[in-house]
C-alpha positions as a printed Julia matrix, in Angstrom:
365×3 Matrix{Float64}:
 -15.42   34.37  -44.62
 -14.32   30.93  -45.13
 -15.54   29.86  -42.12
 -19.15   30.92  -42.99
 -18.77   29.56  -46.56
 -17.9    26.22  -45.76
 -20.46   25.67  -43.09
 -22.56   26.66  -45.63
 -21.87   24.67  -48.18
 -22.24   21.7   -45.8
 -25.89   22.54  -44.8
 -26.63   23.11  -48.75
 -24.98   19.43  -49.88
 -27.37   17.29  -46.58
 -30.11   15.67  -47.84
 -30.96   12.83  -45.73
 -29.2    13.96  -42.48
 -30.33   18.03  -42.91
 -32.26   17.3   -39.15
 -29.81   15.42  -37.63
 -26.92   18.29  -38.56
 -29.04   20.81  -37.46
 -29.34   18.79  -33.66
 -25.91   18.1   -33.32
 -24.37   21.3   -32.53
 -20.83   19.68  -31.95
 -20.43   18.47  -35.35
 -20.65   21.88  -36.56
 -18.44   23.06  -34.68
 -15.87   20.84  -35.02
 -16.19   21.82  -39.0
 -16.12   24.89  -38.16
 -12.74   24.39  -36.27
 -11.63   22.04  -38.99
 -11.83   24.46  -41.76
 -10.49   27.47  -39.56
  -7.32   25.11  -39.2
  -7.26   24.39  -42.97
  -7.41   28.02  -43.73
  -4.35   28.78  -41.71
  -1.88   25.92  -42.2
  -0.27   25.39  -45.16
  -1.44   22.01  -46.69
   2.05   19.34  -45.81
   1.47   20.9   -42.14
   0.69   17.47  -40.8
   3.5    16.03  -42.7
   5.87   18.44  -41.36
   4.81   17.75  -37.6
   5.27   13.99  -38.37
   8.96   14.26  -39.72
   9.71   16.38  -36.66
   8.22   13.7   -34.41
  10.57   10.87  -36.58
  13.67   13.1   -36.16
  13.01   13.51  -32.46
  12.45    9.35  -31.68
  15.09    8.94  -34.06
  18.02   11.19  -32.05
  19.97   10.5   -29.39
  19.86    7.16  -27.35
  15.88    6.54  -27.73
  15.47    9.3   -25.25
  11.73    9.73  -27.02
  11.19    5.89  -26.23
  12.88    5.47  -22.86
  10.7     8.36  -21.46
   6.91    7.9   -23.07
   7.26    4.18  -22.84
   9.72    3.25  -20.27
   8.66   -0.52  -19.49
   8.48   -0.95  -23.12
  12.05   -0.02  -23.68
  13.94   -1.29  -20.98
  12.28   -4.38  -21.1
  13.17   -5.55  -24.52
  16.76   -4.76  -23.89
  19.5    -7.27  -22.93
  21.32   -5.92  -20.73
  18.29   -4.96  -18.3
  17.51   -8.73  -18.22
  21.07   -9.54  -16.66
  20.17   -6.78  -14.18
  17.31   -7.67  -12.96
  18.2   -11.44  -12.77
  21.32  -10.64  -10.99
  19.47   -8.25   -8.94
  17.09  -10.75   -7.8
  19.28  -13.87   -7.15
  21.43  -11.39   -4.78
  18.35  -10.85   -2.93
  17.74  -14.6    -2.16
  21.31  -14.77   -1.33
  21.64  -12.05    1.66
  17.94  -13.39    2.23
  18.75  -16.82    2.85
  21.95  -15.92    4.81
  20.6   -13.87    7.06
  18.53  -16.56    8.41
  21.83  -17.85    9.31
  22.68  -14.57   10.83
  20.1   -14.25   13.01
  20.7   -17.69   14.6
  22.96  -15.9    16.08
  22.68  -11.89   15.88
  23.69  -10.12   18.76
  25.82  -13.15   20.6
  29.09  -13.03   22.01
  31.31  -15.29   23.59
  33.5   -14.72   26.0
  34.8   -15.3    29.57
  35.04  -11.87   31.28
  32.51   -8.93   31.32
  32.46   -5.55   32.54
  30.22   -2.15   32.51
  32.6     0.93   32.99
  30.84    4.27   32.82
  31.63    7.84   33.22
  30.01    9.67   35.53
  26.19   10.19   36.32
  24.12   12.92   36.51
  21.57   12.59   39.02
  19.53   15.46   39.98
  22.1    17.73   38.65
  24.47   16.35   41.18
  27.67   14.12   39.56
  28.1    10.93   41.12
  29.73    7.54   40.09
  27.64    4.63   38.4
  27.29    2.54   41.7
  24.74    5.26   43.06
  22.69    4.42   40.52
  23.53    0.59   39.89
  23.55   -2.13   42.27
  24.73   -5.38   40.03
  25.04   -6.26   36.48
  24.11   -9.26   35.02
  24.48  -10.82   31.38
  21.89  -12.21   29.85
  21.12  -15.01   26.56
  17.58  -15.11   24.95
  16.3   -13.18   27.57
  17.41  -15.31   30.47
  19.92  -14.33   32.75
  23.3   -16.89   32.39
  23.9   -18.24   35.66
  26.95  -20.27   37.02
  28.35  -21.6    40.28
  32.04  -20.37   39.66
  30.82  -16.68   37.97
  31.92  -14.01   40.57
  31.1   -10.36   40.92
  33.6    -7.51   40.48
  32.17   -4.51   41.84
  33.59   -0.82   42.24
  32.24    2.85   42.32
  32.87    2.5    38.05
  32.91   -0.64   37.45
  30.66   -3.5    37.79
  31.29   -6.76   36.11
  31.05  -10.68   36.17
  33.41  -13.41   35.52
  33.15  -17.1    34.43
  35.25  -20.16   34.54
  34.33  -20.9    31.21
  32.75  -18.57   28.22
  29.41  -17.34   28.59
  26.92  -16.38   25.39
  25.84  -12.92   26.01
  23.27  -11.27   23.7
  21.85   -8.62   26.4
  22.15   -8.1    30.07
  20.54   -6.24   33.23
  20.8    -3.51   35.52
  19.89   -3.8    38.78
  19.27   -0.44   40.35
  18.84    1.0    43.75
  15.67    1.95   44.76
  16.2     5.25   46.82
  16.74    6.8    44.12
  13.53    9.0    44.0
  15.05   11.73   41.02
  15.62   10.95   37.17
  19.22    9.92   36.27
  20.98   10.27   32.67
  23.84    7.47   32.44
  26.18    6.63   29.84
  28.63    3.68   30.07
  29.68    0.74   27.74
  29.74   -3.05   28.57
  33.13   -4.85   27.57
  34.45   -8.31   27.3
  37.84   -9.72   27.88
  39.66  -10.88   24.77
  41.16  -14.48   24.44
  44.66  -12.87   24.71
  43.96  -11.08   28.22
  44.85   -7.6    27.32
  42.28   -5.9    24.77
  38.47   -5.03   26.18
  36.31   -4.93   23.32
  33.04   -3.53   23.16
  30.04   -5.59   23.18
  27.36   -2.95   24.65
  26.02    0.58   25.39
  22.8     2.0    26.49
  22.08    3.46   23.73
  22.11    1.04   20.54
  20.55    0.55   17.39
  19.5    -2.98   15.4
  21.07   -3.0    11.91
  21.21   -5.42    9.4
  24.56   -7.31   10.42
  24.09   -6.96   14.43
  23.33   -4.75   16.91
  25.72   -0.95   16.24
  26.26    0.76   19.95
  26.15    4.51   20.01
  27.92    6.76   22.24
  24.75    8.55   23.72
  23.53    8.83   26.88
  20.3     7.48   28.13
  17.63    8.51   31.26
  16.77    6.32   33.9
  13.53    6.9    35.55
  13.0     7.38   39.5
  11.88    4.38   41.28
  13.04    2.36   38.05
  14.61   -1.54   39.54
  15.57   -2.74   36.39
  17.27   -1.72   33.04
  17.19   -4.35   30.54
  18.82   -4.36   27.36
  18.42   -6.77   24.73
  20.23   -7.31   21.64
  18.27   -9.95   19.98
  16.87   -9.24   16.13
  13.26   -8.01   17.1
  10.62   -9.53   14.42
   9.9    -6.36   12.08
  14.16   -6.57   11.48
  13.65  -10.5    10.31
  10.39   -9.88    8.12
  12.3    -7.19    6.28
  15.43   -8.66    6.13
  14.07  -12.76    4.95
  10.73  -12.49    3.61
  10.75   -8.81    1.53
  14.25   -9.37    0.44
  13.15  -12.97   -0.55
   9.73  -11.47   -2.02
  11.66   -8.78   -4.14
  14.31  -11.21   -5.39
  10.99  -13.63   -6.4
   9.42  -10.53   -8.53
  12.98   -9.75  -10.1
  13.51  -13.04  -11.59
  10.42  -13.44  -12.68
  10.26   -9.72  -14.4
  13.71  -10.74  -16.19
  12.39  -14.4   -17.12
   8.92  -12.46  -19.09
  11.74   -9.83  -20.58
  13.68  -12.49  -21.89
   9.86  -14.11  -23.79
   8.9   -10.28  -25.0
   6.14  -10.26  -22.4
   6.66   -6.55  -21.78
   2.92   -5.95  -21.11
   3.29   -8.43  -18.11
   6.3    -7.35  -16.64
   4.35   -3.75  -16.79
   1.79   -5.42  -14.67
   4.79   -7.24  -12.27
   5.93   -3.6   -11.66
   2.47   -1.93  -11.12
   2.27   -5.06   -8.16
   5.16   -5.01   -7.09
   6.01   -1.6    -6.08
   2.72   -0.96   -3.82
   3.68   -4.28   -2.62
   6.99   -3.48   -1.3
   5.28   -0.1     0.28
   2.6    -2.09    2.33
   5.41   -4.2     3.41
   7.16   -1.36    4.7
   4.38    0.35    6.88
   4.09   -3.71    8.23
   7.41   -3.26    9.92
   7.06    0.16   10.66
   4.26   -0.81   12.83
   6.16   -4.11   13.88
   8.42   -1.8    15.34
   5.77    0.82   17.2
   4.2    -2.28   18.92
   7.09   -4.85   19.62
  10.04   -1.91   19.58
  12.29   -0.45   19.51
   9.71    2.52   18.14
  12.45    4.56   16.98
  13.2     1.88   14.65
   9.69    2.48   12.58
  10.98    5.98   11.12
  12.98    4.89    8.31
  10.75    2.08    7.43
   7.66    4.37    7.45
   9.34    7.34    5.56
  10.16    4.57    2.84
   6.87    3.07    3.07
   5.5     6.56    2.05
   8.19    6.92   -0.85
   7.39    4.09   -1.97
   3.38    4.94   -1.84
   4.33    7.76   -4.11
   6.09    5.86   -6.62
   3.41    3.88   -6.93
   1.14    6.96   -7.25
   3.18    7.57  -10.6
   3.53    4.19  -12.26
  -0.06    3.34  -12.05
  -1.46    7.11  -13.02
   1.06    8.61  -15.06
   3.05    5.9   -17.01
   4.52    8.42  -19.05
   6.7    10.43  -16.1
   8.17    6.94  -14.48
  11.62    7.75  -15.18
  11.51   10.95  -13.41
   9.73    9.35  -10.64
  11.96    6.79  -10.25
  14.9     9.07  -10.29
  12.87   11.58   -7.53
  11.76    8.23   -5.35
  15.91    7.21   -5.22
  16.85   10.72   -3.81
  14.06   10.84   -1.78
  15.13    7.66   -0.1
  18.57    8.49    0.48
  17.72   12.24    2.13
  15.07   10.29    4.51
  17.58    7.75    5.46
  20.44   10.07    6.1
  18.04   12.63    8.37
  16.46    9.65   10.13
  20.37    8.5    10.9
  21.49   11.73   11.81
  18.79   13.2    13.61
  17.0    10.35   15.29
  19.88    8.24   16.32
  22.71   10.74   15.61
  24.39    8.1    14.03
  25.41    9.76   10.81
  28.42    7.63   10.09
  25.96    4.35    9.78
  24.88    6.07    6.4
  28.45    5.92    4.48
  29.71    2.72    6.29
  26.39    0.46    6.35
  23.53    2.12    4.66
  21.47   -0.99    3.3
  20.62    0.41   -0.4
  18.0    -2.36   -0.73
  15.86   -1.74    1.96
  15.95    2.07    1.29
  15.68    2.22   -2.32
């Protein structure tokens, strides 16, 4: 009844714009809807819904604010400036001193080396290392360390080399025979005589993996191919580990400080644009090295960077489409990270410890 009535009275009361009204079929019904709504609400309805809305931004620790309008919030708040500077000058300190670490990442020094293995499966038949071995050689930046007084120590289990002075090792070869024509797993670990002349301490394995303080040897076994001559490992930082490590660490630590230098001038709006930058920046970065690692190796390097890389994609995803659901995507993106690092540790490398004793949060969050 009233919502007859009402349109009526509107078509009685236009003068001027009776043809227009009559064209515009959305403007009557949004009337229509307007005084069906009218009808059955009771008149301080819209005040009601706007003290509810007060009460709600008004509780608790701006949990309205911090969730519909994240950036704004955190931004204009103290303590997140001394964050994110802090955060950011870390970064260019572990960025700046790893380019001292990689001067020399992977080197040791010392006098006396030796491979000891365990025994090797070849063919299904167990035999000692020297079927498959001939020599063993150390190696620095990919040359082979040669010297006039270095003699060989060779045995069924044990191959080694000795110097009259210390040697800089970062890698070494295996020479292996060439009759033999079936594949091989081996496992065995290179050691190096201490200064004091009784401890052996580990300095190699076939099986390794390139962190972000030096090179971490696993206790796995590897194949050797038939027909292989050589087996050459190299603990040297490859170039995807150094453009993560120096120039995204630097890069992050640049867009950190400057997000915490606009907080500190109220130019929330611009530190809103910093983020929606910086976070899709940090994700192309990250499928960069992944690939680094695919073409220059090791490949199984490029998981955790990738799976990151695609985190990160998503994260980006939210900030720049749904502003409003950052928080939770923030807090989804963090765990994500974490579960793709641990599987990639324990599954691909099976090297779960490496997550509790040197999981880089950084580079995975």
């Amino acid at each position: 009844f009233f919502e007859r009535k009402d349109a009526g009275s509107i078509r009685q009361h236009m003068t001027m714009g009776d043809r227009e009204w009559r064209e515009n079929e959305m403007m009557e019904s949004v009337s229509i809807v307007n005084c069906r709504w009218r009808c059955t609400n009771a008149g301080d309805s819209i005040d009601r819904f706007l003290k509810a809305e007060q009460s709600r931004m008004q509780s608790g620790p701006n949990n309205f604010l911090v969730l519909q309008y994240p950036f704004i919030f955190l931004f204009q708040k103290r303590w997140f400036h001394v964050i994110l500077l802090i955060w950011g000058v870390s970064l260019w300190y572990r960025s700046i001193a790893s380019i001292v670490l990689f001067m020399s990442y992977g080197t040791v020094n010392y006098q006396i080396y030796r491979i000891t293995s365990y025994d090797t499966d070849i063919g299904g038949n167990i035999l000692p290392i020297g079927q498959v071995v001939h020599s063993f050689h150390i190696s620095h930046g990919g040359c082979e360390v040669f010297s006039e007084y270095a003699s060989n120590l060779t045995q069924p289990y044990e191959f080694g080399e000795s110097f009259k002075d210390p040697q800089n090792m970062d890698g070494y070869r295996l020479i292996l025979h060439r009759n033999v024509t079936q594949p091989s797993t081996i496992k065995f670990q290179v050691e190096a005589l201490a200064a004091n002349g009784q401890q052996w301490i580990v300095v190699g394995a076939p099986d390794f993996r390139l962190g972000m303080d030096g090179p971490r040897f696993l206790g796995n076994e590897i194949i050797i191919a038939a027909g292989q001559d050589v087996a050459v490992f190299d603990h040297q930082a490859p170039l995807p580990l150094k453009f993560n490590v120096c120039w995204v660490k630097f890069a992050a630590g640049c867009f950190l400080v400057l997000m915490a230098a606009f907080s500190v001038m109220g130019q929330a709006e611009i530190c809103e644009l910093i983020v929606m930058f910086f976070v899709p920046f940090l994700s192309a970065n990250m499928f960069l090295v992944a690939g680094g690692y695919l073409v220059v190796g090791p490949a199984r390097e490029s998981i955790v960077p990738f799976l990151l890389a695609v985190n990160l994609a998503g994260l980006s995803a939210a900030i720049l489409t749904r502003p409003g659901l950052v928080v939770y995507a923030v807090f989804l993106h963090s765990a994500a990270a974490l579960i793709f690092r641990g599987a990639a540790d324990c599954l691909a490398f099976g090297d779960c410890g490496y997550f509790a004793t040197a999981f880089d949060y950084d580079s995975a969050v």
